[in-house]
N, C-alpha and C positions, 0 to 999 in steps of 0.2 A: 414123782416129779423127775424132769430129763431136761439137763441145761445141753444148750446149742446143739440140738438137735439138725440133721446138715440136710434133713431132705426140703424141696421145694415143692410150694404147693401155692402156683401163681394166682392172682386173680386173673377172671376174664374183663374184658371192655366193652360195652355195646354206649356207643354213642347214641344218645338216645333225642336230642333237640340242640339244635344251633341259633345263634343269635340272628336276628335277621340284619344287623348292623355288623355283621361279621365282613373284614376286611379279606378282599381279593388275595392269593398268594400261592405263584407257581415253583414249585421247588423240583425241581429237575433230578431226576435220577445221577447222582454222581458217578462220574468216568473212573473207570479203575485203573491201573497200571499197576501191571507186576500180578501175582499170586495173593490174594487178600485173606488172610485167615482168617476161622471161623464166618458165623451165617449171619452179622447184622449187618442189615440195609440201611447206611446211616441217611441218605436220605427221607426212606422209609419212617423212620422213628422220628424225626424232626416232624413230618407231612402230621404223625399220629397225633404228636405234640403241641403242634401249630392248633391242630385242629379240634384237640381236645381241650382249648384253654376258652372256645368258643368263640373269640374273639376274630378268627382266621377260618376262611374256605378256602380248602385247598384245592387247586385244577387235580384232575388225574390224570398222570400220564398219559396216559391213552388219547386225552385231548388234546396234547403238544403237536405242535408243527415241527419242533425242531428240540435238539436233547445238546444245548451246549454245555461246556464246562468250564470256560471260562470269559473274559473281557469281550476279546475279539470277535468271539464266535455270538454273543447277542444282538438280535435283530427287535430293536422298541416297537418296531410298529408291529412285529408277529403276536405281542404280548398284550399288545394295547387291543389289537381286534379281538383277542380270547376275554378281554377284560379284566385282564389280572393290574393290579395295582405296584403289587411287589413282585421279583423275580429271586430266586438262591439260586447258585449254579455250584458246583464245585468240583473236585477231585480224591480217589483217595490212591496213594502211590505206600509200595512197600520197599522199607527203606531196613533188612535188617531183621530184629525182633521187632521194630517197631512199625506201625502204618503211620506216615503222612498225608493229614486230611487238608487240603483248601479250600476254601471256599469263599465266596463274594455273594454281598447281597446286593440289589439294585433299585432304585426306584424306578417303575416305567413311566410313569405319567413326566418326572424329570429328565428322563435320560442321564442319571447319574446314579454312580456306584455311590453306597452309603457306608458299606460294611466289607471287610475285607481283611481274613487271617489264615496262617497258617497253625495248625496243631498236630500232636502227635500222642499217640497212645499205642499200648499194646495188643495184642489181640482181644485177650478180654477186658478192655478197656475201651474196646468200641462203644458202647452203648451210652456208657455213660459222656464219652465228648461227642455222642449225639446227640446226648441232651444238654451238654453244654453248650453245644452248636445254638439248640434252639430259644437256651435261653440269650443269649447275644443276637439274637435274630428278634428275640422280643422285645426285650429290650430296645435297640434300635431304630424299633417302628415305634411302642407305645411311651417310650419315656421311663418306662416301672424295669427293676430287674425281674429276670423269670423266675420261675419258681419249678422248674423243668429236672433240676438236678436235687431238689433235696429227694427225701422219701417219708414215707408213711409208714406207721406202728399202729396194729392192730391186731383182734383179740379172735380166734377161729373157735367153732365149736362143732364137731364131730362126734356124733355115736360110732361106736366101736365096741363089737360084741355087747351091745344093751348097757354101754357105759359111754359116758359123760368125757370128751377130751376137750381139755381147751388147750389152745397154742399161742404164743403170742410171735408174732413174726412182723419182719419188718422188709417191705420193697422199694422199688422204686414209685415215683407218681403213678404210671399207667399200671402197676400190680405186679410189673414184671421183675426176675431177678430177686423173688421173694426166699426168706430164710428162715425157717422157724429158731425161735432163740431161749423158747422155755416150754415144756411140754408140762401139762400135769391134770390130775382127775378132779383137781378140786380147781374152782373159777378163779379167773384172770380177770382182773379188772384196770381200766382208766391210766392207762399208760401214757405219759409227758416224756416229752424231749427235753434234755439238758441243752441251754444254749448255743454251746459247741458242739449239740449233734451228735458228741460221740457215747451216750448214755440215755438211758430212760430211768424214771422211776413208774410204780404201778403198787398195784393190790392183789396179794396173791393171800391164794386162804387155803396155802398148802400144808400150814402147820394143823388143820381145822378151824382157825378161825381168824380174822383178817388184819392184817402183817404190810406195809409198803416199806417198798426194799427199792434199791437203786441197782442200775446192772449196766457195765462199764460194755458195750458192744463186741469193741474190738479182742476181749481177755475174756470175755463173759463173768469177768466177777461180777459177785454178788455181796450185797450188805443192809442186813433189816437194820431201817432206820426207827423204824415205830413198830412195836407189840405191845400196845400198851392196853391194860382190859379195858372190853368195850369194843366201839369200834375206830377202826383207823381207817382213813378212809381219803379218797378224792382229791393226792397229793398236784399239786401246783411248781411247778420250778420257776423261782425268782428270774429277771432279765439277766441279773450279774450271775448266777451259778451258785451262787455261796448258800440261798435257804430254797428252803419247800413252804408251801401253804400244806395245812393237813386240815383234816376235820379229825377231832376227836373228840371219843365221850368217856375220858377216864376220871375226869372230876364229878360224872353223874350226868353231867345234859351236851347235848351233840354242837362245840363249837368249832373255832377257826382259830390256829393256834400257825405260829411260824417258828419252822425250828432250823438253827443255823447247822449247817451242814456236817461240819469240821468239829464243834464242838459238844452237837445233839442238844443247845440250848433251846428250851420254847420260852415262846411268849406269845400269852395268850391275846388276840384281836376282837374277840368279839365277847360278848357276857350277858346273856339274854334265858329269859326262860323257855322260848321258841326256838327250833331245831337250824344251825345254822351250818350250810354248808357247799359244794361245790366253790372254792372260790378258784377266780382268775385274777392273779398281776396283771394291773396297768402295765402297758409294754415303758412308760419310763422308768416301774417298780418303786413309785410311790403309787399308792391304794392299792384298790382291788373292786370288783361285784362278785357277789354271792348269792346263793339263793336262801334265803330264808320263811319258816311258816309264822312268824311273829306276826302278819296281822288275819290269823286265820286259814292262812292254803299257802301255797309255794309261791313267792314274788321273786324279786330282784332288788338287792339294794346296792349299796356304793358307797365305800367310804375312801376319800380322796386320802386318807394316808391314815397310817395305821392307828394313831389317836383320832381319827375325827368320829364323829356320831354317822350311824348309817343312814341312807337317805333313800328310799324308794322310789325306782325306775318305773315298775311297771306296774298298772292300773288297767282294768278292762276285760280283763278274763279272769277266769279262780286258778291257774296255772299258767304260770313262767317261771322256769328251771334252766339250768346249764348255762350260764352266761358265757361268752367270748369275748375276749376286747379284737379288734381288727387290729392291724400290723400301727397303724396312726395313733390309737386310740379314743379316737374319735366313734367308734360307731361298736356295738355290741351287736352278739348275733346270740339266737337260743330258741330253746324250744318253748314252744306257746300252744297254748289247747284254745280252740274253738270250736264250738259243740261237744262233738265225743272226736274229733281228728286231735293230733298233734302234729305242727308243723314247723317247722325251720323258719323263725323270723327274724327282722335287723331292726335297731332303733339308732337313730341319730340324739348321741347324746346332748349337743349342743338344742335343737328342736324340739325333741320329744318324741317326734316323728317314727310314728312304729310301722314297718312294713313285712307282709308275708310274701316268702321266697317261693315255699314249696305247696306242693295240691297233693302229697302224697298225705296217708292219713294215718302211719305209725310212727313219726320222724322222731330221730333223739341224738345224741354226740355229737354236737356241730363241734369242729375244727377249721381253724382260718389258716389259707395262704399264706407264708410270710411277706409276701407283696401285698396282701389283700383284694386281691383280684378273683379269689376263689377260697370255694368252702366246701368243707368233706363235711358228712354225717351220714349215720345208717338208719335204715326204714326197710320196710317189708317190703318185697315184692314176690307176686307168685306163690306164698307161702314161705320165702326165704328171706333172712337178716340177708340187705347188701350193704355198701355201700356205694353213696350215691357225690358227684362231686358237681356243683354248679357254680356258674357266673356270683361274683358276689351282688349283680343286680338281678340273678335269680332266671335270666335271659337265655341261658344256655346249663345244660346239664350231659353227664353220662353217668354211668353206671358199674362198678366195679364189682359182680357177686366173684364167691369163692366157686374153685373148682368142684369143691366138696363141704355140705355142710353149711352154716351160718357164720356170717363176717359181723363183727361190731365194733366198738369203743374205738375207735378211727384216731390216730392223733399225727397234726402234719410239721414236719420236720423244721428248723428255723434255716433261713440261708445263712450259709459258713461260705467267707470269701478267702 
């Protein structure tokens, strides 16, 4: 086993389908002034952004009439004959150790500015206020904040001389700026975000057998929170930070226990003779769904707070596993078998309403947006674990495989304001 390990090992991107309701939006190469360190194109990354959330076609430069940078210099009617709906223009000027970036959004169809700031970061702090850029640029147009600046935690697996490596590392959205933060020969599993973003916890079976441990990002400390015999498994972080969900089987049969953080109290949630596990906090952090075989196969149940009796979601196939609450908690997302595929589906709790997202046919780990506008999980392709990230109406998708090796257990970051 090897903590924070410093090499990077990015995912790639292939945009692979866009929404066909995807909004117009020209984003103009930003004018430089002065000597700009280092090689990010922050308009570049915003365009990638924009475009990746499905919701946005981007013009390409190349079909600009005109490369303004700010107020004065836009021409409406140039942007209205290209079709663009929205317009970004901006600057980025060196002031220093630091760059000063501005930039203004527009609407064309209005002829009015909507959006308009100044920022400043350092050189290696480009990337990330271009993705801050782009989520105030989504925001602006959809109403939702973006979700452009958190990152994703996820589990790599590499042979290495006829041996088994797994990594768990953590990037940005598009895969870039990735860090490995735990090496080791024996599996990584199910990695969760602390609240505040700045922790995970997961399942590691470095000891030989399986241990969830919490691991502070920025210090890389570590602390097994559970080795208890059996298995420990499928840890959950509370909305307040203060408990886990676990699945344990040290009383003999596989439940859902909650253990407060600070003082390692459990308390067990479930008590059944059927194996009960995976769960997710309701994003208020009263309830939860889990998956359980209690009437025969793997379903979904729900119990609206930690006393109530479980309640079964899902009906219609012998398999539904991994539940997600969306950012509302209104709508769940998981995986569902029909025939011999597994796919990525949503249910609207209030309806019933069950909908299938994906057509791929090995799908498993959904992870939700913290705006709810998108959903991570991994599935096969090519003969490779990627990950895959789509529209949370299933309308737009790309695809994130690893440079090397198999990508899995996907988990997306909460927004920290």
């Amino acid at each position: 086993m090897t903590l924070a390990v410093p090499a990077r090992a990015e995912l790639l991107i292939r945009i692979t389908e866009g929404a066909d309701s995807a909004v117009p939006i020209a984003v103009v190469p930003f004018a430089k002034s002065g000597d700009i360190p280092g090689n990010t194109d922050i308009s570049q990354v915003v365009r990638d952004d924009l475009a990746m959330s499905g919701e946005f076609k981007t013009l390409s430069p190349e079909r600009m009439l005109s490369l303004p940078s700010r107020r004065d210099d836009v021409f409406y009617r140039d942007w209205g004959m290209l079709g663009q709906r929205y317009l970004l223009v901006g600057e980025a000027s060196r002031e220093g150790e630091q760059v000063k970036v501005r930039y203004e959004l527009f609407d064309v169809n209005r002829e009015e500015r909507i959006l308009g700031e100044t920022a400043s970061a350092s050189a290696n702090g480009l990337r990330q206020l271009s993705h801050y850029i782009s989520d105030k640029v989504y925001e602006a147009i959809t109403g939702v904040p973006g979700a452009f600046s958190t990152r994703l935690a996820y589990v790599t697996l590499e042979m290495q001389n006829d041996k088994r490596l797994y990594k768990l590392q953590v990037s940005d959205v598009d895969g870039k700026r990735a860090t490995v933060r735990l090496e080791s020969d024996e599996p990584i599993m199910s990695p969760t975000w602390s609240p505040d973003a700045k922790s995970l916890a997961y399942v590691s079976f470095e000891t030989g057998r399986p241990a969830i441990y919490t691991h502070e990002l920025s210090s890389g400390k570590r602390t097994r929170l559970a080795s208890f015999p059996g298995l420990n498994s499928a840890p959950d972080w509370s909305p307040d930070g203060r408990s886990l969900l676990l699945t344990l089987s040290k009383d003999g049969n596989a439940e859902i226990y909650r253990m407060d953080i600070a003082s390692r109290e459990l308390k067990r949630l479930t008590n059944h003779w059927g194996i009960d596990t995976e769960p997710s906090w309701h994003p208020s952090g009263k309830g939860f769904v889990f998956t359980s075989d209690r009437s025969g196969g793997p379903q979904i149940y729900q119990k609206t707070s930690e006393g109530a009796d479980a309640r079964r979601l899902t009906f219609g196939s012998r398999y539904n596993a991994r539940p997600r609450y969306d950012n509302d908690g209104d709508t769940i997302f998981y995986v569902h078998q029909r025939g011999s595929d597994f796919h990525i589906a949503k249910m609207d709790l209030e309806s019933g309403e069950e909908t299938i997202l994906t057509r791929s046919k090995l799908d498993e780990s959904p992870s939700v947006a913290p705006n709810g506008r998108m959903l991570i999980y991994a599935t096969q392709q090519g003969g490779q674990s990627v990950l895959t990230v789509i529209s949370a109406d299933g309308g737009a998708n790309y695809t994130l495989p690893a440079a090397t090796g198999d990508v899995r257990d996907p988990a997306w970051s909460p927004i920290v304001r």
